[in-house]
Every structure is written in structure tokens, then in C-alpha cells.
BADREN-686461 format. One record per atom (N, C-alpha, C): residue in one letter; residue number from 0; y, x, z. Coordinates in Angstrom, 2 decimals, padded with zeros to 5 digits. Atoms other than C-alpha are relative to their C-alpha. Layout:
// BADREN-686461
{'A'; NUM; {Y; X; Z}}
...
***
This chain:
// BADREN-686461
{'X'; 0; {-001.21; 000.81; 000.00}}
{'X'; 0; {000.00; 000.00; 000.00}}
{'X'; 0; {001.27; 000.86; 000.00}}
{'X'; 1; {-001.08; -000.90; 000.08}}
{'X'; 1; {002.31; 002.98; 000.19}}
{'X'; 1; {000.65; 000.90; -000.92}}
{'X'; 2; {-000.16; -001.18; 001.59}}
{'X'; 2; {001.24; 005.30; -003.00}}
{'X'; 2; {-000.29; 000.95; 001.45}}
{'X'; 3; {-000.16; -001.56; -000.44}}
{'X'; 3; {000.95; 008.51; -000.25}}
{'X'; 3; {-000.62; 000.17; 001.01}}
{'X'; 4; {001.26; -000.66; -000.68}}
{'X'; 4; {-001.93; 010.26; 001.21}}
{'X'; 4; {000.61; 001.09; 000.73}}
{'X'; 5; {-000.24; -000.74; -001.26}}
{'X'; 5; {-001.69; 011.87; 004.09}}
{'X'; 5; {-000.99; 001.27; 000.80}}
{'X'; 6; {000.54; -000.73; -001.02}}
{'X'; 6; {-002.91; 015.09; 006.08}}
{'X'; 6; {000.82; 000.23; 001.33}}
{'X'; 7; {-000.09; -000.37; -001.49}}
{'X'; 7; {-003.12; 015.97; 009.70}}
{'X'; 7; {-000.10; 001.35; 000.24}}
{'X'; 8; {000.19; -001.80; 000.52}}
{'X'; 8; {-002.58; 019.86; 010.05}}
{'X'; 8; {001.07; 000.05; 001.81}}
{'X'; 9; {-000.85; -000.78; -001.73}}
{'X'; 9; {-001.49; 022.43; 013.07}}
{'X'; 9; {-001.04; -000.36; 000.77}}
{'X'; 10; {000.67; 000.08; -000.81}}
{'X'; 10; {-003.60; 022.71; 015.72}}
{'X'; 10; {-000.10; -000.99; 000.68}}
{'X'; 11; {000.55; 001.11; -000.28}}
{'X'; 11; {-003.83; 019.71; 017.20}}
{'X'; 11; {000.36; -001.50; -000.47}}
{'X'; 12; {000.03; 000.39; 000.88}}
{'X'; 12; {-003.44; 017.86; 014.23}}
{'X'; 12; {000.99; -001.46; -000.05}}
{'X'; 13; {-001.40; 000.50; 000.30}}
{'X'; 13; {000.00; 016.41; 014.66}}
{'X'; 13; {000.48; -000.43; -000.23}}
{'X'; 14; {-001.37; -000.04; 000.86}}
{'X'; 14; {001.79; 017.26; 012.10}}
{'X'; 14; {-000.85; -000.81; -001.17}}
{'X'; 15; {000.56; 001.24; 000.96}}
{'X'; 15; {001.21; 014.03; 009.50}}
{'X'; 15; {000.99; 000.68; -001.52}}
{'X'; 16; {-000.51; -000.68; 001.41}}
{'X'; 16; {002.22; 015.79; 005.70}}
{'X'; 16; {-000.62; -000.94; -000.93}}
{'X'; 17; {000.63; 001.03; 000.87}}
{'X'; 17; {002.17; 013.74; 002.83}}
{'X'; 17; {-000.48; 001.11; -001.43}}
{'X'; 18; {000.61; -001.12; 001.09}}
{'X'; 18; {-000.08; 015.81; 000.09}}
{'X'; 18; {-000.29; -000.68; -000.92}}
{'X'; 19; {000.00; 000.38; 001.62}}
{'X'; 19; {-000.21; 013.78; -003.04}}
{'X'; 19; {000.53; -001.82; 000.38}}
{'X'; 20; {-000.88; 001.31; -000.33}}
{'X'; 20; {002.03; 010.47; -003.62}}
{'X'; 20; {-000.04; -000.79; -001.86}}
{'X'; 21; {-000.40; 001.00; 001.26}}
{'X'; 21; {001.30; 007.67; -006.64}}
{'X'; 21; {001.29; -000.34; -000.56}}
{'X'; 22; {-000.90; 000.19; 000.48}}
{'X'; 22; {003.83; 007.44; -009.16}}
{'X'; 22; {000.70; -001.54; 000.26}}
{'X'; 23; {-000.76; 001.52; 000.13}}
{'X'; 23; {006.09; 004.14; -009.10}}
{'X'; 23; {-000.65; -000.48; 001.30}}
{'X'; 24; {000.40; 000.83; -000.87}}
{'X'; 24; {004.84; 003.19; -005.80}}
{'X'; 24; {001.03; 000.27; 001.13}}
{'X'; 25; {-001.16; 000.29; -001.18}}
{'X'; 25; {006.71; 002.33; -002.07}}
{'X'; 25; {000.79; 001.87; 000.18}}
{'X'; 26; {-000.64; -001.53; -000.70}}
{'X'; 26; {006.90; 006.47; -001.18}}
{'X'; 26; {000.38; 000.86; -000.79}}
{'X'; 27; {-000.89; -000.51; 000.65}}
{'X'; 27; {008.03; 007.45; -004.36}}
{'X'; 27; {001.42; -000.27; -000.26}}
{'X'; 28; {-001.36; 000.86; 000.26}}
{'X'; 28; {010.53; 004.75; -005.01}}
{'X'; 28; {001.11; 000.53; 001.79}}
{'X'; 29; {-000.78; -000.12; -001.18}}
{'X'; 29; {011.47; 005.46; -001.02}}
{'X'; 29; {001.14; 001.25; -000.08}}
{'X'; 30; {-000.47; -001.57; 000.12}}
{'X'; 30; {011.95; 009.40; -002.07}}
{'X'; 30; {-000.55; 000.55; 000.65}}
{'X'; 31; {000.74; -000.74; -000.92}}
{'X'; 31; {009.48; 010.60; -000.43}}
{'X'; 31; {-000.66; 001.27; -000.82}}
{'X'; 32; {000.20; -000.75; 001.17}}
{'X'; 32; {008.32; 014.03; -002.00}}
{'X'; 32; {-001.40; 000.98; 000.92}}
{'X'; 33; {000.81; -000.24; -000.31}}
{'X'; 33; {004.86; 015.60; -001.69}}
{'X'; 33; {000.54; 001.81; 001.07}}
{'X'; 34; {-000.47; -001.34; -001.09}}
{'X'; 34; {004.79; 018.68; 001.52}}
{'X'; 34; {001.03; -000.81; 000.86}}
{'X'; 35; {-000.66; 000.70; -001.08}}
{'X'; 35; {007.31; 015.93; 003.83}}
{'X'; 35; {-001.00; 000.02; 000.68}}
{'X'; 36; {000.44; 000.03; -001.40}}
{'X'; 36; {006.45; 016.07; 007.18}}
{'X'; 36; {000.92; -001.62; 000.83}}
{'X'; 37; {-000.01; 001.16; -000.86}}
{'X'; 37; {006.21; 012.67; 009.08}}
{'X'; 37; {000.52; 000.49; 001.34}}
{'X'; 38; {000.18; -000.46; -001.08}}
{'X'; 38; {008.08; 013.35; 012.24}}
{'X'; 38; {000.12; -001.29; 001.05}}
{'X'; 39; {-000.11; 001.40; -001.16}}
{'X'; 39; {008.74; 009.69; 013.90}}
{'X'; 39; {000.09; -001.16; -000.99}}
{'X'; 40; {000.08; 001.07; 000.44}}
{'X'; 40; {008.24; 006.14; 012.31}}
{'X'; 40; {000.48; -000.98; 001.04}}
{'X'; 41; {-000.55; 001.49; -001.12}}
{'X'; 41; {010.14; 003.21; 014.00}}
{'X'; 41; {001.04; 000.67; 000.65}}
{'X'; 42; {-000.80; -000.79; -001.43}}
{'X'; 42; {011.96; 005.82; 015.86}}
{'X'; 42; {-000.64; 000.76; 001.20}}
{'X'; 43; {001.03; -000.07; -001.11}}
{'X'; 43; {008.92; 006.57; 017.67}}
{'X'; 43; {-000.71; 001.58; -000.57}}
{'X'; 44; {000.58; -001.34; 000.78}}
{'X'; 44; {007.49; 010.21; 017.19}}
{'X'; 44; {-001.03; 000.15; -000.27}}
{'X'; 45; {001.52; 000.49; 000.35}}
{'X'; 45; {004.03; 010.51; 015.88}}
{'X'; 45; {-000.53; 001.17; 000.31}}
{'X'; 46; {001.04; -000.42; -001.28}}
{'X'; 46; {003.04; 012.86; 018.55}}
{'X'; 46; {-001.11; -000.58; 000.74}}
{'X'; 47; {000.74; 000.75; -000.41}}
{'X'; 47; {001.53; 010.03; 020.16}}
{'X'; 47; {-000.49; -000.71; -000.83}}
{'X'; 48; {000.54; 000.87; 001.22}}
{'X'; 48; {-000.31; 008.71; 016.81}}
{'X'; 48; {-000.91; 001.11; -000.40}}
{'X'; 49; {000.68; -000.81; 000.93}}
{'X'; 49; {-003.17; 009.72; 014.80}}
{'X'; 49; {-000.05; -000.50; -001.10}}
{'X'; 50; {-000.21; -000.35; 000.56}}
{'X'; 50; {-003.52; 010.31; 011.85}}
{'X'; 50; {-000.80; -001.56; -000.88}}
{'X'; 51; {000.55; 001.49; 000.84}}
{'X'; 51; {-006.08; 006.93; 011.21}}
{'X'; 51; {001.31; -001.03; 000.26}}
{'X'; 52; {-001.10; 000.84; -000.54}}
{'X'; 52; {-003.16; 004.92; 013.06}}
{'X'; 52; {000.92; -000.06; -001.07}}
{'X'; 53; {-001.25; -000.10; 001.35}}
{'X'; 53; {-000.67; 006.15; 010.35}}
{'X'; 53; {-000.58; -001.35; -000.99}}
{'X'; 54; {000.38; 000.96; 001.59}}
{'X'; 54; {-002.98; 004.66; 007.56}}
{'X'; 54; {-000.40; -001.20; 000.19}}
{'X'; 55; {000.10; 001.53; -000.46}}
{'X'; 55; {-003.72; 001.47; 009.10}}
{'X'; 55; {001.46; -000.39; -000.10}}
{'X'; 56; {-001.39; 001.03; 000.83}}
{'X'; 56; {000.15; 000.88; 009.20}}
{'X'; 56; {000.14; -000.06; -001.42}}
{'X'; 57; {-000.45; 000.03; 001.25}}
{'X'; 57; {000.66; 001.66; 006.01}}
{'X'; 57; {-000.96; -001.01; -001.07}}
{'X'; 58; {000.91; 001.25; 000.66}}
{'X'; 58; {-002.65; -000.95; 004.88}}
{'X'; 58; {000.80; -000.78; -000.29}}
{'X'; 59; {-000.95; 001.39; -000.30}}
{'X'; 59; {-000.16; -003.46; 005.70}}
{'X'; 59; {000.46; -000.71; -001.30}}
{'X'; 60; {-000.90; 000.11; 001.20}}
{'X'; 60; {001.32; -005.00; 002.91}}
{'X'; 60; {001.13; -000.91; 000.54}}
{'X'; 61; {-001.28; 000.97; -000.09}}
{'X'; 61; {004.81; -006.24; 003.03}}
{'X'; 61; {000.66; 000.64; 001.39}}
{'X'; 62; {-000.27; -000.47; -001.54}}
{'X'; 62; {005.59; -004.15; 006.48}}
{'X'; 62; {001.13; 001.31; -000.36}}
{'X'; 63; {-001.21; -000.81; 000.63}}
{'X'; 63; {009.11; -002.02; 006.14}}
{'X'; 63; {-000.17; 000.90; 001.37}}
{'X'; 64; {-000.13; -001.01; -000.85}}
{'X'; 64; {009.27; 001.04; 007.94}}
{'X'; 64; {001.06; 001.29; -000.37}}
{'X'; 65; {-001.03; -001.50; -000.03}}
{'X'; 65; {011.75; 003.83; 009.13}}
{'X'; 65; {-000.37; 001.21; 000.37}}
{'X'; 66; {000.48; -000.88; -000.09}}
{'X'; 66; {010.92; 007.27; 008.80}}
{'X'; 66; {001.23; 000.86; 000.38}}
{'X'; 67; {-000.68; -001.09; -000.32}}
{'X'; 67; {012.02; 010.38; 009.90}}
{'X'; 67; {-000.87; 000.99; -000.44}}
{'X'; 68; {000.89; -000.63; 001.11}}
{'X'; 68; {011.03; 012.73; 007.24}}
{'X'; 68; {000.44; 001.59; 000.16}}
{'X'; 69; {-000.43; -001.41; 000.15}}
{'X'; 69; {011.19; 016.57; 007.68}}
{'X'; 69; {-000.60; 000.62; -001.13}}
{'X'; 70; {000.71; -001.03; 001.25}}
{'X'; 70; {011.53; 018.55; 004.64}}
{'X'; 70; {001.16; 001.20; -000.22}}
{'X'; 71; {-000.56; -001.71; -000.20}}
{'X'; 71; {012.54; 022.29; 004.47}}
{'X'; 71; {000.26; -000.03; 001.44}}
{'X'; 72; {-000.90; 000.22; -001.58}}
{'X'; 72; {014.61; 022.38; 007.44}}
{'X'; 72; {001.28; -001.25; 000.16}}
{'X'; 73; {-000.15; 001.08; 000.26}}
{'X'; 73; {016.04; 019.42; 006.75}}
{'X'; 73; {-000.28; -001.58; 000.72}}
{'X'; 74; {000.25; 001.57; -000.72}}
{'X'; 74; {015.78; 015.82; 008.79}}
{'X'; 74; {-000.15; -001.30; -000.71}}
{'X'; 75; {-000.24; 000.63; 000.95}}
{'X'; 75; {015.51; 013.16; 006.50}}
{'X'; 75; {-000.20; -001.44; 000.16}}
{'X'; 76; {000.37; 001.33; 000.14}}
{'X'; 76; {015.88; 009.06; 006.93}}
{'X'; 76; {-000.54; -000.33; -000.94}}
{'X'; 77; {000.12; 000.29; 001.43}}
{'X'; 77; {013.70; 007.40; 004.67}}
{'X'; 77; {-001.13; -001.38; 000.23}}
{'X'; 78; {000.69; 001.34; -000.13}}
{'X'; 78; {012.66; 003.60; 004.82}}
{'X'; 78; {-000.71; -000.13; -001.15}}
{'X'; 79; {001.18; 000.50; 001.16}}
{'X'; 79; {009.55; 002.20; 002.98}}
{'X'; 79; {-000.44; -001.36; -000.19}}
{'X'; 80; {000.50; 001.40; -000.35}}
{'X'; 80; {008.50; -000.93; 002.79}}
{'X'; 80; {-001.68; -000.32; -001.02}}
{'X'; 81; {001.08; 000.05; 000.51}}
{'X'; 81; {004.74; -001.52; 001.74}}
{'X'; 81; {-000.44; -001.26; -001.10}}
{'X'; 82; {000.32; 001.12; 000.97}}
{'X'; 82; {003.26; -003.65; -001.19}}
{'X'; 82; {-001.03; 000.56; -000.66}}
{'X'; 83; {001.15; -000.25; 000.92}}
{'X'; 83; {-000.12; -003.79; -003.34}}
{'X'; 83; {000.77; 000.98; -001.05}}
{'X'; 84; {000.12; -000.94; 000.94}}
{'X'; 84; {-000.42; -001.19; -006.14}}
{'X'; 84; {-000.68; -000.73; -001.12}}
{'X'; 85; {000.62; 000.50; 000.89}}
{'X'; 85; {-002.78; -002.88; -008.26}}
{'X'; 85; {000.74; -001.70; -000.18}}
***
């Protein structure tokens, strides 16, 4: 529902990186760009989340979410809002 696959990396598997993202879908259209680092959704940091938790929200369809996207050194707002692909 998002377009963008996700790894869990760093030792105690964290840090949520998005490693390959479907064209024309929610996390491209959002601007989301493959190597972003997930650092809080809702406002909420995803320290306390794993990594299945992520992809269960993102099942959702129709469910808008606020990110906090680290890329380079960089902080980055970046709302999504989920919908079918097919």
C-alpha cells in the first residue's frame, strides 16, 4: 500500500531504511528516496517499533502518515498517505 520496502539494520535493528520504492506509488509521489532512514512516524520514534509493526501500518489502505525522514544529514518531513497499487 505504500510502494517501499523496508530494512531493519544497526545492531539492534532500529534503524528502518527504505531499500527499493515502486514507481508512481504513495512513497514516491510522497518523495521518499531509496537509503531514507525512518526516524519517527506520527511523531513517535521508531525506537520503540519493529520492523513487522512498520509494515502492518503501512498494509493499511487509506491511512495518512507523518514521517520524519533522515537523509544525508538532513531531517526531513514527509507525509504519505496509503492506497492499493494494483
Amino acid at each position: 500500500m505504500s510502494g517501499m520496502s523496508l530494512a531493519a539494520s544497526s545492531e539492534d535493528f532500529k534503524t528502518f531504511k527504505a531499500r527499493a520504492l515502486v514507481e508512481n506509488s504513495p512513497a514516491t509521489e510522497a518523495g521518499l528516496r531509496v537509503g531514507d532512514i525512518i526516524t519517527a512516524i506520527g511523531g513517535k520514534s521508531t525506537s520503540n517499533v519493529t520492523l513487522e509493526q512498520i509494515r502492518r501500518m503501512f498494509r493499511q489502505e487509506g491511512r495518512r502518515y507523518s514521517l520524519s525522514v533522515k537523509r544525508n544529514e538532513s531531517l526531513l518531513p514527509i507525509k504519505i498517505k496509503t492506497r492499493r497499487l494494483i
